[in-house]
VEXDO-291387 format. One record per residue (C-alpha): chain; x, y negated, z; residue in one letter. Coordinates in steps of 0.5 Angstrom, whole numbers. Each point is the difference from the previous one (the first is absolute). Example, Ala and Ser with C-alpha at 12.3 -4.5 7.8 and 13.67 -1.06 7.14 Angstrom:
% residues 2
+--------+-------+-------+-------+--------+
: chaine :     u :     v :     w : residu :
+--------+-------+-------+-------+--------+
:      A :    25 :     9 :    16 :      A :
:      A :     2 :    -7 :    -2 :      S :
+--------+-------+-------+-------+--------+
% end
This chain:
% residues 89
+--------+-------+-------+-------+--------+
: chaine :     u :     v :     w : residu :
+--------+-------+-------+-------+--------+
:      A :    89 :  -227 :   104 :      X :
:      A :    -7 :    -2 :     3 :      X :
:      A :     0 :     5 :     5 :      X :
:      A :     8 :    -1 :     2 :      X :
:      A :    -3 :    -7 :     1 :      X :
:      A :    -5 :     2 :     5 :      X :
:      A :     3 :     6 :     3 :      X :
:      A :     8 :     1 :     3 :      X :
:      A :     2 :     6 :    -1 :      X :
:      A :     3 :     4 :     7 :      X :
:      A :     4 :     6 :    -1 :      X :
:      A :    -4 :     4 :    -5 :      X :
:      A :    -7 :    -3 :     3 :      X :
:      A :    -4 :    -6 :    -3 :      X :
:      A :    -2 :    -6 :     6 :      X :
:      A :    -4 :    -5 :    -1 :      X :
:      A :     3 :    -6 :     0 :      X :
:      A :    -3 :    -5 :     6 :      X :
:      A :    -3 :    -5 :    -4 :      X :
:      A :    -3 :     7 :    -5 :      X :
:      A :    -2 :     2 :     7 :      X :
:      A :    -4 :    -6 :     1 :      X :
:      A :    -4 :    -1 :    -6 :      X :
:      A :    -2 :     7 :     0 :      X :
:      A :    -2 :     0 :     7 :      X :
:      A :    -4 :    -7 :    -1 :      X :
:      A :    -3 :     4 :    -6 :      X :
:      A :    -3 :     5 :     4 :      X :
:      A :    -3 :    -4 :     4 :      X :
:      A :    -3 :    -3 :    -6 :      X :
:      A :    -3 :     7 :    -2 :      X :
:      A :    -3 :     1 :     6 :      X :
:      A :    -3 :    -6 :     1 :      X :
:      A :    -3 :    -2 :    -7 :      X :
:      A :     1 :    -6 :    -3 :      X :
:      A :    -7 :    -3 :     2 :      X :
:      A :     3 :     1 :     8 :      X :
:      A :     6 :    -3 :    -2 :      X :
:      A :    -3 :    -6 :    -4 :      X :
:      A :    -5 :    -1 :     6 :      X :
:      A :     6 :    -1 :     4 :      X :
:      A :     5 :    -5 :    -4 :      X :
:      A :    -7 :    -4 :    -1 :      X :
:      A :    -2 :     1 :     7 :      X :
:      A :     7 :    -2 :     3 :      X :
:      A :     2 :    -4 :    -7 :      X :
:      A :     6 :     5 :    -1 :      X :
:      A :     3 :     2 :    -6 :      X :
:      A :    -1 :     7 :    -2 :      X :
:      A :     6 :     2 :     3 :      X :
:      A :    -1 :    -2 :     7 :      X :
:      A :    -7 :     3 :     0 :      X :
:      A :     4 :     6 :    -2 :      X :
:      A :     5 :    -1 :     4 :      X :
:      A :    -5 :    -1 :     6 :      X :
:      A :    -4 :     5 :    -2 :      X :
:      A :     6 :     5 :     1 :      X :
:      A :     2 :    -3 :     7 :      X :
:      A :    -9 :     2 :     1 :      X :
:      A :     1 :     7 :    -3 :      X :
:      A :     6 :     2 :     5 :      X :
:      A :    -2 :    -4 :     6 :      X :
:      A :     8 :    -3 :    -1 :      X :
:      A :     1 :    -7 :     1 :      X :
:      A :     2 :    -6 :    -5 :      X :
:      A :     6 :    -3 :    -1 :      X :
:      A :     0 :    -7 :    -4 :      X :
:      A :     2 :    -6 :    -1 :      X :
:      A :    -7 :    -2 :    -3 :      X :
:      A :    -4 :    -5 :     3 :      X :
:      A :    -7 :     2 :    -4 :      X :
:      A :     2 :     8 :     2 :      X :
:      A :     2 :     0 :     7 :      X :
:      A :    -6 :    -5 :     1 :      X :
:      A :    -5 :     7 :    -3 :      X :
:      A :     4 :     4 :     4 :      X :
:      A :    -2 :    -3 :     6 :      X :
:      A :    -7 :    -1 :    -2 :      X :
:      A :     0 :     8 :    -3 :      X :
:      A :     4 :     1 :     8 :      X :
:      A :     6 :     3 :    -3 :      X :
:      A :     6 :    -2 :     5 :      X :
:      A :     5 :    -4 :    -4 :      X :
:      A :     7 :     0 :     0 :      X :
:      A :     5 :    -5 :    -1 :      X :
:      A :     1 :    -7 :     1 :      X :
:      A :    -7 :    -2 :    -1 :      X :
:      A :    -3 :     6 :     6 :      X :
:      A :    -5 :    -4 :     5 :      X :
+--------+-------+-------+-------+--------+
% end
């Protein structure tokens, strides 16, 4: 049951569903930069775990930041990772 709700199930193949997708991958941007890395982030920006992690991710994959968060897009931009959405200078 667990991995039915993580997972969608396409033809006889198991998908990550979007959400599970997200998680891993904000997950793996905590592996790669540790968890002083990131409490230094959500210390230096106020942010909370997940931004830092999120942030981080967009700094590992040269991506920009889609968010509505006032505090993260601020830490965006003061980290130079292109915003997108309403909030984008």
């Amino acid at each position: 049951m667990l991995l039915q709700a993580l997972f969608g199930r396409r033809g006889d193949r198991l998908q990550l569903s979007g959400e599970a997708r997200g998680r891993v991958a904000a997950t793996a941007a905590f592996a790669r930069h540790g968890l002083r890395a990131l409490g230094e982030a959500a210390v230096k920006h106020g942010l909370t775990g997940y931004d830092a992690a999120y942030l981080a991710l967009a700094l590992d994959r040269g991506l920009p930041l889609a968010t509505l968060d006032k505090p993260l897009a601020a830490a965006a931009r003061a980290e130079e990772v292109p915003i997108l959405g309403p909030l984008a200078p």
